[in-house]
N, CA and C atoms as a LAMMPS dump frame, in Angstrom:
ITEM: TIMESTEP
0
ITEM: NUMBER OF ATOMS
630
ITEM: BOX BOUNDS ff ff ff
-5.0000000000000000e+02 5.0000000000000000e+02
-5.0000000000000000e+02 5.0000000000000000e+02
-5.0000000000000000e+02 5.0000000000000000e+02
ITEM: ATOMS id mol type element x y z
1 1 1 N -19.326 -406.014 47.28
2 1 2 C -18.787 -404.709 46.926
3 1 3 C -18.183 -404.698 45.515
4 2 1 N -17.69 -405.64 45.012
5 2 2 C -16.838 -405.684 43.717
6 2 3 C -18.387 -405.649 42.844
7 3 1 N -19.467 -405.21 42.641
8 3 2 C -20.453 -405.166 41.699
9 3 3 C -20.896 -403.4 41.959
10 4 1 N -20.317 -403.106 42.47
11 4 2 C -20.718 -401.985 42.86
12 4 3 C -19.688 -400.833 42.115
13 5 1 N -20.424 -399.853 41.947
14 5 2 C -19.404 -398.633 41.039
15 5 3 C -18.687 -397.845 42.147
16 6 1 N -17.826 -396.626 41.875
17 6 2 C -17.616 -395.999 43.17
18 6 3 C -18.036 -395.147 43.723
19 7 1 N -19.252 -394.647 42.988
20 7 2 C -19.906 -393.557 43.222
21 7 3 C -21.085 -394.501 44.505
22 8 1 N -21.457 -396.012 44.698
23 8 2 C -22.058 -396.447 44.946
24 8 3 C -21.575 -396.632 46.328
25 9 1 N -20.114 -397.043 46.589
26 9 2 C -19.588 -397.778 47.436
27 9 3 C -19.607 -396.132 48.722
28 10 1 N -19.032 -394.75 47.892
29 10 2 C -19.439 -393.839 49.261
30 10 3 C -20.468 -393.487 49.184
31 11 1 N -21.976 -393.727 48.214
32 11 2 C -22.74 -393.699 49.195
33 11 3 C -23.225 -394.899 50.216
34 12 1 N -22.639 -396.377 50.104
35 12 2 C -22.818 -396.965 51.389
36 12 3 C -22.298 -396.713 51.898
37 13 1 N -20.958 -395.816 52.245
38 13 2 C -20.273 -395.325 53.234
39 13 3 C -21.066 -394.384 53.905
40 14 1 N -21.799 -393.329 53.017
41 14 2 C -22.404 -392.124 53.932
42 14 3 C -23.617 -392.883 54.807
43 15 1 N -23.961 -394.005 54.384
44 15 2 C -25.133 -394.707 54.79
45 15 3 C -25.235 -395.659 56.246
46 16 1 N -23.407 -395.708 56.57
47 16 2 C -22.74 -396.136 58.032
48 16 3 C -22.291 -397.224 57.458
49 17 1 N -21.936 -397.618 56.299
50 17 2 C -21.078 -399.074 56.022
51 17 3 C -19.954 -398.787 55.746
52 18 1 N -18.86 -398.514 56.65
53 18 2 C -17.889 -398.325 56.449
54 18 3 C -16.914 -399.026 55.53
55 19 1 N -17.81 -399.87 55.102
56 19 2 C -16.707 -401.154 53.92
57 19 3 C -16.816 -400.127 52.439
58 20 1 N -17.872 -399.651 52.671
59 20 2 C -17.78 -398.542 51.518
60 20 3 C -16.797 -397.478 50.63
61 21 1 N -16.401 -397.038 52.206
62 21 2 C -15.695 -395.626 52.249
63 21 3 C -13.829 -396.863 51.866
64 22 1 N -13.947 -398.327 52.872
65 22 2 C -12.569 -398.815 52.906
66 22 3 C -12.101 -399.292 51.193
67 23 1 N -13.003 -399.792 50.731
68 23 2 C -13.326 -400.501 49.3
69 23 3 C -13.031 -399.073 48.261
70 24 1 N -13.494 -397.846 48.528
71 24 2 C -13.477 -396.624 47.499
72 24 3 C -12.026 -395.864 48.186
73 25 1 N -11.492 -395.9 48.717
74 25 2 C -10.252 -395.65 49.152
75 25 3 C -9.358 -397.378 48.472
76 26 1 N -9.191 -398.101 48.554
77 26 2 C -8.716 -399.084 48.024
78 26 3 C -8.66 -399.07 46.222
79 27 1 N -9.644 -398.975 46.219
80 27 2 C -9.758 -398.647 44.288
81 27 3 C -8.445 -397.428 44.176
82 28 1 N -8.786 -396.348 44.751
83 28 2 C -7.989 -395.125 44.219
84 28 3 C -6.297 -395.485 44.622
85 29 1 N -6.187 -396.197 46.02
86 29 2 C -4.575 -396.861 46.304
87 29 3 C -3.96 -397.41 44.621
88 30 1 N -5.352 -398.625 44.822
89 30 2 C -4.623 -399.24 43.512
90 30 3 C -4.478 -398.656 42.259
91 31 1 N -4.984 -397.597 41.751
92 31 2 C -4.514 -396.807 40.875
93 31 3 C -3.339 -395.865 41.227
94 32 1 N -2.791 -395.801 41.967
95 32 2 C -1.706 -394.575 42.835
96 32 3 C -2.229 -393.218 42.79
97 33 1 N -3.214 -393.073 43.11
98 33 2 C -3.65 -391.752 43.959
99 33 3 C -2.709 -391.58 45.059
100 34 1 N -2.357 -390.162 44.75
101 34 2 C -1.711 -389.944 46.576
102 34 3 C -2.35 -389.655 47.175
103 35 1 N -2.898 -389.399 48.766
104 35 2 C -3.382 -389.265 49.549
105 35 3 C -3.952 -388.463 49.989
106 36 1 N -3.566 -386.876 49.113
107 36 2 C -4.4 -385.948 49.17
108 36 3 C -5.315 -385.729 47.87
109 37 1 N -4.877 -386.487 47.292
110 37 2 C -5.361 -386.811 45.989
111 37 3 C -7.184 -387.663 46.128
112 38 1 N -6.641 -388.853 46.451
113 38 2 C -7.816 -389.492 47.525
114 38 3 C -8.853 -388.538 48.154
115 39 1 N -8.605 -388.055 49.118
116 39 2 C -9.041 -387.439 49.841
117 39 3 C -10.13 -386.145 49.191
118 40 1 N -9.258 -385.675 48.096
119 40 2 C -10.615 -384.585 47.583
120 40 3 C -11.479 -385.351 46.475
121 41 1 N -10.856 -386.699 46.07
122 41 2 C -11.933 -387.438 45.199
123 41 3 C -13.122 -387.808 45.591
124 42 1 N -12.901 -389.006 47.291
125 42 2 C -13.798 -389.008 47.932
126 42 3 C -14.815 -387.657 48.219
127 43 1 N -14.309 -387.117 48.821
128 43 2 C -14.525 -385.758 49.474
129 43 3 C -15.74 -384.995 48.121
130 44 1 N -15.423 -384.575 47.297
131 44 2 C -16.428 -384.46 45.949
132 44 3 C -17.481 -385.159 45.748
133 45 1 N -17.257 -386.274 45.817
134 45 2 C -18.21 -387.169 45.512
135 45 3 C -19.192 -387.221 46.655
136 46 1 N -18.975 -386.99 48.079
137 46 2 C -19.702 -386.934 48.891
138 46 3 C -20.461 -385.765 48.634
139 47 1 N -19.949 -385.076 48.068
140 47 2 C -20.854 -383.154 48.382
141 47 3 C -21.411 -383.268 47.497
142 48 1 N -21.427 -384.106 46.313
143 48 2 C -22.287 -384.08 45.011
144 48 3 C -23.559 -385.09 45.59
145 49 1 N -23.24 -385.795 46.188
146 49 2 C -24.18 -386.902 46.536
147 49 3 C -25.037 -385.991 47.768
148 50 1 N -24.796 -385.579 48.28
149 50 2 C -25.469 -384.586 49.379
150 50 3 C -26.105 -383.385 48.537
151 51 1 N -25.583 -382.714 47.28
152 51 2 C -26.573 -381.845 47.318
153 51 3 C -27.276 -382.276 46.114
154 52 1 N -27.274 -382.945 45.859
155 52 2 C -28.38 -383.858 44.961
156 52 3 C -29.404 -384.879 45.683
157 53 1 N -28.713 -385.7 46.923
158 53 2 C -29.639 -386.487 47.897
159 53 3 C -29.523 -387.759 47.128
160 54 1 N -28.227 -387.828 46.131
161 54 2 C -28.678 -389.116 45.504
162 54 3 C -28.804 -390.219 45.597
163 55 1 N -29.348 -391.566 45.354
164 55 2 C -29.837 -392.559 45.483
165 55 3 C -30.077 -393.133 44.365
166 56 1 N -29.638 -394.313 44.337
167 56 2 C -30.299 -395.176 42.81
168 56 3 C -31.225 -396.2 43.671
169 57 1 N -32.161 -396.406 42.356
170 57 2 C -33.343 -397.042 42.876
171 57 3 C -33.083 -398.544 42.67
172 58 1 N -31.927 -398.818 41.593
173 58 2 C -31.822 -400.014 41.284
174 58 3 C -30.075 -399.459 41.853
175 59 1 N -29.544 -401.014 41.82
176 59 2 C -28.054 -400.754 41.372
177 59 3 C -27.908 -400.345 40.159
178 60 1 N -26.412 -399.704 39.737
179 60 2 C -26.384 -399.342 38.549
180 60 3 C -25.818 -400.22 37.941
181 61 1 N -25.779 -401.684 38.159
182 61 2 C -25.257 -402.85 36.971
183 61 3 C -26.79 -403.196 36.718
184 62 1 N -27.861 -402.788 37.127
185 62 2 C -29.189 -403.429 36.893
186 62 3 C -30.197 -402.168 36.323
187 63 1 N -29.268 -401.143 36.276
188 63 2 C -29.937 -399.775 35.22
189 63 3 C -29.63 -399.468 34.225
190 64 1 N -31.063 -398.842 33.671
191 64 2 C -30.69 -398.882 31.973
192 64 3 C -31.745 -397.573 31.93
193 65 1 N -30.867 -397.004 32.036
194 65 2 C -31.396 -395.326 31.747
195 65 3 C -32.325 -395.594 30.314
196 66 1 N -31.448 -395.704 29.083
197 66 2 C -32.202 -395.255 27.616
198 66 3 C -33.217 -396.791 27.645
199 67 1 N -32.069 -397.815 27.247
200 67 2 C -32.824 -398.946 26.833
201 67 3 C -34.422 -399.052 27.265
202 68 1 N -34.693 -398.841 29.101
203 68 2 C -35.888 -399.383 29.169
204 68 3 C -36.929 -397.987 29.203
205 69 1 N -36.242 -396.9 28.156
206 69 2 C -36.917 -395.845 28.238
207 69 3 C -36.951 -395.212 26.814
208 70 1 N -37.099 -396.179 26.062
209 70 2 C -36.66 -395.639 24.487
210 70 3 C -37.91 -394.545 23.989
211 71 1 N -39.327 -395.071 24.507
212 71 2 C -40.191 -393.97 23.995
213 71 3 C -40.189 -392.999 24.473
214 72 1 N -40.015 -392.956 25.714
215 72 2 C -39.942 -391.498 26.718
216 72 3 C -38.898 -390.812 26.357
217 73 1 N -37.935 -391.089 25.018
218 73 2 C -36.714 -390.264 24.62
219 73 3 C -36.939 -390.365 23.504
220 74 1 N -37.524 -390.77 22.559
221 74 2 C -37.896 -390.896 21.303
222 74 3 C -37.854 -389.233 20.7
223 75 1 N -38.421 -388.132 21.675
224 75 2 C -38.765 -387.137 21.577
225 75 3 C -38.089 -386.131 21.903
226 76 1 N -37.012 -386.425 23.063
227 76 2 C -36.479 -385.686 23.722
228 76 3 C -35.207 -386.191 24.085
229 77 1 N -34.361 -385.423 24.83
230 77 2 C -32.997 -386.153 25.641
231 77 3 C -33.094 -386.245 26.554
232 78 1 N -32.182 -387.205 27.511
233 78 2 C -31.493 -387.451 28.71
234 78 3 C -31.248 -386.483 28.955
235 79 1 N -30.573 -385.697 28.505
236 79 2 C -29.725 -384.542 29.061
237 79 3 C -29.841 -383.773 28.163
238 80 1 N -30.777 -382.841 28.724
239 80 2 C -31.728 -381.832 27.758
240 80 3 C -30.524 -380.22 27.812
241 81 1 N -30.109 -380.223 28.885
242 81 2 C -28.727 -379.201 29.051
243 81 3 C -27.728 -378.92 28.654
244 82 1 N -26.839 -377.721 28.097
245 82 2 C -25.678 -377.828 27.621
246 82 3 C -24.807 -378.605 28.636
247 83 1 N -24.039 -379.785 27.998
248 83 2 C -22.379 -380.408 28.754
249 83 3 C -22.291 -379.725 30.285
250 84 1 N -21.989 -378.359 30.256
251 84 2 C -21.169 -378.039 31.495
252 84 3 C -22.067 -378.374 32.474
253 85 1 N -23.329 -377.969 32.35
254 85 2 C -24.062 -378.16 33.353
255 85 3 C -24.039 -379.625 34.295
256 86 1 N -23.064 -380.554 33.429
257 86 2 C -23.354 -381.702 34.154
258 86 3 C -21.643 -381.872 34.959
259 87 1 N -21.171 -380.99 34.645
260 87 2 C -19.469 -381.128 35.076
261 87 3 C -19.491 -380.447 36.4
262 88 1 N -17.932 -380.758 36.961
263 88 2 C -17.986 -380.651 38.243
264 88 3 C -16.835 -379.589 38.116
265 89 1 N -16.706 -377.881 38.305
266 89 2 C -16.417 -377.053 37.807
267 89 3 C -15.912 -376.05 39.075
268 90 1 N -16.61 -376.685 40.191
269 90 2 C -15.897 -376.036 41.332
270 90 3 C -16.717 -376.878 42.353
271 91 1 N -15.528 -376.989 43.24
272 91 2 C -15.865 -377.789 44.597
273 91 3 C -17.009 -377.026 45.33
274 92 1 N -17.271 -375.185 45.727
275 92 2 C -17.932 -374.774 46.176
276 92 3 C -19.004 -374.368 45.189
277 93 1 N -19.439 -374.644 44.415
278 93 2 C -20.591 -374.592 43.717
279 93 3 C -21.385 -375.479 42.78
280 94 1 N -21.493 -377.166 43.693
281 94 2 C -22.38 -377.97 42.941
282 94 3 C -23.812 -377.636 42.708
283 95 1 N -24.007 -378.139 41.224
284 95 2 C -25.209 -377.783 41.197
285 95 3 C -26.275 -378.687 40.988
286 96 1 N -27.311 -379.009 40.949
287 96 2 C -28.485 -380.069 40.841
288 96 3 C -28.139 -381.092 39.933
289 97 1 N -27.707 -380.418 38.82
290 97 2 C -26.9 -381.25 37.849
291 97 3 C -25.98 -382.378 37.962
292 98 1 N -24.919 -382.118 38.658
293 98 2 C -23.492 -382.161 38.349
294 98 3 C -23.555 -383.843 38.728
295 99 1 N -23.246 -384.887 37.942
296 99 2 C -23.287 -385.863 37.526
297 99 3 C -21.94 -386.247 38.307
298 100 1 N -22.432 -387.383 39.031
299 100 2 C -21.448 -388.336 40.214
300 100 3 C -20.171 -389.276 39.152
301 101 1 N -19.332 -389.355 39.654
302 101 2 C -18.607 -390.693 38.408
303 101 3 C -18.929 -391.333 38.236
304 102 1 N -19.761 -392.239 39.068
305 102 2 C -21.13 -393.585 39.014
306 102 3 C -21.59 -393.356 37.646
307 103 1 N -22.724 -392.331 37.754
308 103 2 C -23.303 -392.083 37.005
309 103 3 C -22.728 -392.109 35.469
310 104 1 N -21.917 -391.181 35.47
311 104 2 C -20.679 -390.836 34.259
312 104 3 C -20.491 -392.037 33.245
313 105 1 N -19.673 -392.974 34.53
314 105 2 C -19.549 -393.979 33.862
315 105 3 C -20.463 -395.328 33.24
316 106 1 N -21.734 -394.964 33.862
317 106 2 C -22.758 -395.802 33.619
318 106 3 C -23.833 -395.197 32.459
319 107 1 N -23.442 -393.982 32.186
320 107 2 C -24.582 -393.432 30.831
321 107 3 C -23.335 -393.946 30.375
322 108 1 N -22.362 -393.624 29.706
323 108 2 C -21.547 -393.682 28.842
324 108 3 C -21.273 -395.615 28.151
325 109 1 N -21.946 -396.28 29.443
326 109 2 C -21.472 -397.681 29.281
327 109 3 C -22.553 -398.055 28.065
328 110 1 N -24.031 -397.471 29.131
329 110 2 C -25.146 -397.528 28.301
330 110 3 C -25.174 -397.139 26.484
331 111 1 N -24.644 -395.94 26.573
332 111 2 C -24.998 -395.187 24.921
333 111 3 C -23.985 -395.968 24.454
334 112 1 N -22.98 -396.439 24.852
335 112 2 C -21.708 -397.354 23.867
336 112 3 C -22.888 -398.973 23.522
337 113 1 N -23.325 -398.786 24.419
338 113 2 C -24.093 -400.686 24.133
339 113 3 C -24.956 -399.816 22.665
340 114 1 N -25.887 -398.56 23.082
341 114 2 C -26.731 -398.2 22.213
342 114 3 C -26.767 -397.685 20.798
343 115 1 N -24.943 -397.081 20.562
344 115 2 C -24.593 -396.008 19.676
345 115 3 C -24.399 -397.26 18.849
346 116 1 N -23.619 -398.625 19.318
347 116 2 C -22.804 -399.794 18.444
348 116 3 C -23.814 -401.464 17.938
349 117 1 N -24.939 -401.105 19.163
350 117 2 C -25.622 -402.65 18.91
351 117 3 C -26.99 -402.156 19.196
352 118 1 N -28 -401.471 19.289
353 118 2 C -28.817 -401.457 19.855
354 118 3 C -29.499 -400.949 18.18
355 119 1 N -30.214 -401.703 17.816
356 119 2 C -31.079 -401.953 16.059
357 119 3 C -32.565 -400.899 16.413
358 120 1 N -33.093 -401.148 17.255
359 120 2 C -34.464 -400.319 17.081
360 120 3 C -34.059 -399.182 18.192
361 121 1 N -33.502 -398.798 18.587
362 121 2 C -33.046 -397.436 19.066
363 121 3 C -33.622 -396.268 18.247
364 122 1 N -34.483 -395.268 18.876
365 122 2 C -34.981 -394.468 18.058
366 122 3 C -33.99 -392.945 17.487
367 123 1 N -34.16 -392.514 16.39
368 123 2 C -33.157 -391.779 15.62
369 123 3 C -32.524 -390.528 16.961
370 124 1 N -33.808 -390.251 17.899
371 124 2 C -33.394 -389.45 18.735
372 124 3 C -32.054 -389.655 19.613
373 125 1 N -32.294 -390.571 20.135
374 125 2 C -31.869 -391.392 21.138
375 125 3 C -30.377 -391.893 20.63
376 126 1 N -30.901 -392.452 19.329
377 126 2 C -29.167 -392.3 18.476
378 126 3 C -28.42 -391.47 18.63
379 127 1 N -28.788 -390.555 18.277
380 127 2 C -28.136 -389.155 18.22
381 127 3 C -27.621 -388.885 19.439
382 128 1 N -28.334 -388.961 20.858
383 128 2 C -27.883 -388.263 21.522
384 128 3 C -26.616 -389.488 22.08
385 129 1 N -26.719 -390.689 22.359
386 129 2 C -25.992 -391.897 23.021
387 129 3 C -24.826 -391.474 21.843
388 130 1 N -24.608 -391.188 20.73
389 130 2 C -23.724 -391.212 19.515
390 130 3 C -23.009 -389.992 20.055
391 131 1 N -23.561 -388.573 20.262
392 131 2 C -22.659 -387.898 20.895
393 131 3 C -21.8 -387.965 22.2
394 132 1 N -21.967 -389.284 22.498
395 132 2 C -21.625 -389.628 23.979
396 132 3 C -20.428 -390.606 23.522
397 133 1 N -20.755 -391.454 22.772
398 133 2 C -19.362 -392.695 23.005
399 133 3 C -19.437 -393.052 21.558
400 134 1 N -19.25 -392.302 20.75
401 134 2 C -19.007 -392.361 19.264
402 134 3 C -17.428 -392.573 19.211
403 135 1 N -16.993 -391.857 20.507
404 135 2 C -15.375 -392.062 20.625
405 135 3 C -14.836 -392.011 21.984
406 136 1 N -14.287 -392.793 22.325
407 136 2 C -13.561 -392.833 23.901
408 136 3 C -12.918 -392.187 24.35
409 137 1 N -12.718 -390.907 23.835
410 137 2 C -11.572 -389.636 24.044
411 137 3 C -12.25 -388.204 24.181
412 138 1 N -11.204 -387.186 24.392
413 138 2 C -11.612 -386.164 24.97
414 138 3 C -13.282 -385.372 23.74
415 139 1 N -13.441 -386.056 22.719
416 139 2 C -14.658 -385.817 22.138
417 139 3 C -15.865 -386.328 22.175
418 140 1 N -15.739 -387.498 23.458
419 140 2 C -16.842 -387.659 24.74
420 140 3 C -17.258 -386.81 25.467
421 141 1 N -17.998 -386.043 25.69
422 141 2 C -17.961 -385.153 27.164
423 141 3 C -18.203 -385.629 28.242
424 142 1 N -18.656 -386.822 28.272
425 142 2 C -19.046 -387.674 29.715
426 142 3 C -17.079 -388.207 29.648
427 143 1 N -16.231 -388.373 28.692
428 143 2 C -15.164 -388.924 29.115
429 143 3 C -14.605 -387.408 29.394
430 144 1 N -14.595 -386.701 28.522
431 144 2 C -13.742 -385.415 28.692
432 144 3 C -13.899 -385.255 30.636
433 145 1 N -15.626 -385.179 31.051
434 145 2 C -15.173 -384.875 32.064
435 145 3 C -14.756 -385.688 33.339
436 146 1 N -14.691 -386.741 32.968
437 146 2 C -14.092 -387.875 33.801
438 146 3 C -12.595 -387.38 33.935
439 147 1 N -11.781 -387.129 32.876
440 147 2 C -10.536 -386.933 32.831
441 147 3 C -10.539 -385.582 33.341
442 148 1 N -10.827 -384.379 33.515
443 148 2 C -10.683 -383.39 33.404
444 148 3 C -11.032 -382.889 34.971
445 149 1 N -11.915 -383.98 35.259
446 149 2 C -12.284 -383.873 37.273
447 149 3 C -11.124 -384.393 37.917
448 150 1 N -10.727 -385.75 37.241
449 150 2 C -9.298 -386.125 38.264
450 150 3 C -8.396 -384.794 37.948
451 151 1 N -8.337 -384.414 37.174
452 151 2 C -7.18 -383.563 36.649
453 151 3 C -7.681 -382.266 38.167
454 152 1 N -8.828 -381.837 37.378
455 152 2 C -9.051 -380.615 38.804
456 152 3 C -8.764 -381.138 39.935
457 153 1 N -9.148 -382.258 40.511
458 153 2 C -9.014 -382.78 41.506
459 153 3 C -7.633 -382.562 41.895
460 154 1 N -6.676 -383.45 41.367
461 154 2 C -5.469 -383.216 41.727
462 154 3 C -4.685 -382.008 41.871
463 155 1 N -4.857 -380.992 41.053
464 155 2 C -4.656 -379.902 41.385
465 155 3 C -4.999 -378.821 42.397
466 156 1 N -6.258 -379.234 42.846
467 156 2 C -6.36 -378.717 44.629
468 156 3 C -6.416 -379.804 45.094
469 157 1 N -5.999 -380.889 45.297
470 157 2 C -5.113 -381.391 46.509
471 157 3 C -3.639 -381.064 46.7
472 158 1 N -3.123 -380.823 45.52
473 158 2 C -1.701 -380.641 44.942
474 158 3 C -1.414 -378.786 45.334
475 159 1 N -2.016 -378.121 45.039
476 159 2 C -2.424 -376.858 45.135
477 159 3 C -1.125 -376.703 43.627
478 160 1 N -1.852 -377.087 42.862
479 160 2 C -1.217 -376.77 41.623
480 160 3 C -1.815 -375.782 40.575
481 161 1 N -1.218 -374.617 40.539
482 161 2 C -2.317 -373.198 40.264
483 161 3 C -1.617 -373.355 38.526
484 162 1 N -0.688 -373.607 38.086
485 162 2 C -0.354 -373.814 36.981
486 162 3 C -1.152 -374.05 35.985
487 163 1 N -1.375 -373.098 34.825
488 163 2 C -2.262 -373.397 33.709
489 163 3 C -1.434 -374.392 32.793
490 164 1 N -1.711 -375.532 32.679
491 164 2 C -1.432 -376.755 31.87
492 164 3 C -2.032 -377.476 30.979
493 165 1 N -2.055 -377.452 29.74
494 165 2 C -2.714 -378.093 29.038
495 165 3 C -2.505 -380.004 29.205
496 166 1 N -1.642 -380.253 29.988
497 166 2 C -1.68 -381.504 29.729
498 166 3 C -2.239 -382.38 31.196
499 167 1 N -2.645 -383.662 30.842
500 167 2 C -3.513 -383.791 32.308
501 167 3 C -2.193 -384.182 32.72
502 168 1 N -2.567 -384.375 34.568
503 168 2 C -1.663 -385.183 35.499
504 168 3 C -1.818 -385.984 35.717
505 169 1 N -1.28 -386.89 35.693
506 169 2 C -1.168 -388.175 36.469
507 169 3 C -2.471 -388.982 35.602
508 170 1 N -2.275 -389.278 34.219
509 170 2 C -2.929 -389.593 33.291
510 170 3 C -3.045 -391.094 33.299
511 171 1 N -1.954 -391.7 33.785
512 171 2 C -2.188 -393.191 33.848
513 171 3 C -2.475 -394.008 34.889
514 172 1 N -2.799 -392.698 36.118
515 172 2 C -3.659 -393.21 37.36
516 172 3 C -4.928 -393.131 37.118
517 173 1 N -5.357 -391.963 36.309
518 173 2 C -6.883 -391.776 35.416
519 173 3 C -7.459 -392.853 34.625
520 174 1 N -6.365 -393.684 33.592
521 174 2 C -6.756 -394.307 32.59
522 174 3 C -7.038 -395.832 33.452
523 175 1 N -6.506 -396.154 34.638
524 175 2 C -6.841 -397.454 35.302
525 175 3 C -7.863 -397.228 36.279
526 176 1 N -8.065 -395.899 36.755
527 176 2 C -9.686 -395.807 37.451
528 176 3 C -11.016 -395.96 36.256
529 177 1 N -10.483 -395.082 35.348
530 177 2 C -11.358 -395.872 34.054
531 177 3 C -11.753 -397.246 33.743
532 178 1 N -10.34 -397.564 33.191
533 178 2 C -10.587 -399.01 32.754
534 178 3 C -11.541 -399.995 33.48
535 179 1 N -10.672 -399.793 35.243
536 179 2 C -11.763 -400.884 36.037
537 179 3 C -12.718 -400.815 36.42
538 180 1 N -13.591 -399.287 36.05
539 180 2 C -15.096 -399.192 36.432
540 180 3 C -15.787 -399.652 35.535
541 181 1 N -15.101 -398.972 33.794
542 181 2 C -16.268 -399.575 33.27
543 181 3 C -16.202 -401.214 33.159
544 182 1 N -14.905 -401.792 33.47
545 182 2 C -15.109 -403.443 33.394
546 182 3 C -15.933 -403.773 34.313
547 183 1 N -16.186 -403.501 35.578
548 183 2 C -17.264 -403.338 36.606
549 183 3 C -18.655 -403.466 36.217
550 184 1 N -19.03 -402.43 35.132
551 184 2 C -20.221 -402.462 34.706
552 184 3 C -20.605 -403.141 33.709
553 185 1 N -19.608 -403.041 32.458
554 185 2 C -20.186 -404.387 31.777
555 185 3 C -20.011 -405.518 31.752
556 186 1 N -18.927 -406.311 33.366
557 186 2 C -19.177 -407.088 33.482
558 186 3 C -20.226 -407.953 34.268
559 187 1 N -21.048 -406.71 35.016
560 187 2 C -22.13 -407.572 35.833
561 187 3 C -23.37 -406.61 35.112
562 188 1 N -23.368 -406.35 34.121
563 188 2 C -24.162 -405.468 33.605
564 188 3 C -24.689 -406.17 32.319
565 189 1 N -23.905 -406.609 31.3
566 189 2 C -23.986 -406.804 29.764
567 189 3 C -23.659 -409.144 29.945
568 190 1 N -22.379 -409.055 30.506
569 190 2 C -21.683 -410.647 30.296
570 190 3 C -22.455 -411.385 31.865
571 191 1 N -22.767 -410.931 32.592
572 191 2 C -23.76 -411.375 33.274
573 191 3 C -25.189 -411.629 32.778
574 192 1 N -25.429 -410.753 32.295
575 192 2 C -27.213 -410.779 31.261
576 192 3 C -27 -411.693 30.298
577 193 1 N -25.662 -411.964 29.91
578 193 2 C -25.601 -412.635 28.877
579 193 3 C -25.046 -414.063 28.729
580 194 1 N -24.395 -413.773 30.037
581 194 2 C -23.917 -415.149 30.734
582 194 3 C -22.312 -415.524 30.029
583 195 1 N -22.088 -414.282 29.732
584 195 2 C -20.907 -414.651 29.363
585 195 3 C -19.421 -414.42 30.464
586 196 1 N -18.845 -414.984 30.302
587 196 2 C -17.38 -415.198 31.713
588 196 3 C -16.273 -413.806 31.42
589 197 1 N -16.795 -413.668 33.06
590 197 2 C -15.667 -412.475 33.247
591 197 3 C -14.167 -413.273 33.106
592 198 1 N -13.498 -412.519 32.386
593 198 2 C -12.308 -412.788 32.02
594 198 3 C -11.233 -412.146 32.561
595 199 1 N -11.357 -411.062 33.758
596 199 2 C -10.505 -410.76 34.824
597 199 3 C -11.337 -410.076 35.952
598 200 1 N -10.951 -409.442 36.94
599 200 2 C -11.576 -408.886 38.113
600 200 3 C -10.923 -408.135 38.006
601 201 1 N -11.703 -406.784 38.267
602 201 2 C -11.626 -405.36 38.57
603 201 3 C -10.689 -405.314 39.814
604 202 1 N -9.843 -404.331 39.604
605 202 2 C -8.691 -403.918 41.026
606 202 3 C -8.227 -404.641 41.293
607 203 1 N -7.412 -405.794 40.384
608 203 2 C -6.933 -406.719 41.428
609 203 3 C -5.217 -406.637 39.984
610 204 1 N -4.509 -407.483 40.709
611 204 2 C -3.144 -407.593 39.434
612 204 3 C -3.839 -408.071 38.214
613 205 1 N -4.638 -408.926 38.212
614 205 2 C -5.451 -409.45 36.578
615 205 3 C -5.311 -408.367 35.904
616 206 1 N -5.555 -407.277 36.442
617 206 2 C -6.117 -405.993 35.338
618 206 3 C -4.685 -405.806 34.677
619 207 1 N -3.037 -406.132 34.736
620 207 2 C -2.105 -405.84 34.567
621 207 3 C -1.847 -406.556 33.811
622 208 1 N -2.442 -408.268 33.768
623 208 2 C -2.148 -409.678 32.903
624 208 3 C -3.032 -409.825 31.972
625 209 1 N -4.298 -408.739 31.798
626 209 2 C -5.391 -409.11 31.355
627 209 3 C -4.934 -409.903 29.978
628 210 1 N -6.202 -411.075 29.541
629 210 2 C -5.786 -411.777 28.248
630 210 3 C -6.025 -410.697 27.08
């Protein structure tokens, strides 16, 4: 389970492995999610995964969206749609689109390998991975909406109708971050490369990290 993202772990939960659903409830503890908090994260992620039917064909530490698809984008994008279309904008109206956190966090891991090291990357493909993780902040839109779903999230579990410009509970956000994408590029990039994980995801390490 620790190679697995969390978008991965409920769908082995929806799949009857209940270590799934215990492991993706455990991640969000250890960040201090409260409990209703939890509850509509999971809860989302299931209804996105249901009305999409999704499934990865590989794991996603063993997918590579652009890399092993550079000509088939040479021409075109990944994500041929304006941003919103891939955000999660209301609980009762997912749409075909709307991109799982799995996912989220696994293009974004990708275009950072592609925007910073990747030499024959075609100009297209630049461009588009460059508008993705040129910067780790709200001028990501794959990060914007990472941050901006916990934020909704919490606010209907919270039933917090308050227009706020500032997120909530920002440093329970920034450690569900941190330990997914260490997740992925560590069995993703330092695995391929054989280089040594230097802490484990969800555990106190992430607090001592070197």
């Amino acid at each position: 389970m620790n190679k697995l993202l969390f978008t991965e772990l409920i769908i082995a939960g929806m799949s009857g492995n209940n270590e799934g659903y215990m492991e993706a409830y455990r991640r969000l503890k250890f960040c201090g999610f409260d409990e209703n908090t939890i509850k509509y994260i999971i809860y989302s992620e299931i209804i996105i995964i249901q009305k999409r039917n999704l499934k990865f064909q590989k794991p996603l530490n063993k997918t590579f969206w652009w890399v092993n698809n550079l000509d088939k984008y040479k021409d075109r994008k990944l994500f041929p749609f304006s941003h919103e279309k891939y955000f999660l904008l209301d609980l009762n109206n997912i749409s075909d689109n709307t991109l799982s956190l799995g996912e989220l966090i696994s293009y974004y891991d990708e275009a950072y390998y592609i925007s910073h090291f990747c030499e024959n990357a075609p100009v297209n493909v630049l461009k588009e991975t460059l508008e993705i993780a040129r910067y780790e902040d709200y001028r990501s839109w794959i990060v914007e909406e990472i941050y901006s779903r916990f934020e909704l999230l919490y606010r209907i579990a919270n039933n917090i109708k308050k227009a706020d410009k500032n997120i909530t509970d920002i440093d329970k956000i920034h450690i569900f971050y941190d330990n997914e994408v260490h997740i992925i590029m560590s069995y993703k990039w330092r695995e391929l490369m054989n280089i040594p994980n230097l802490w484990e995801a969800y555990t106190d390490e992430y607090f001592n990290r070197p």
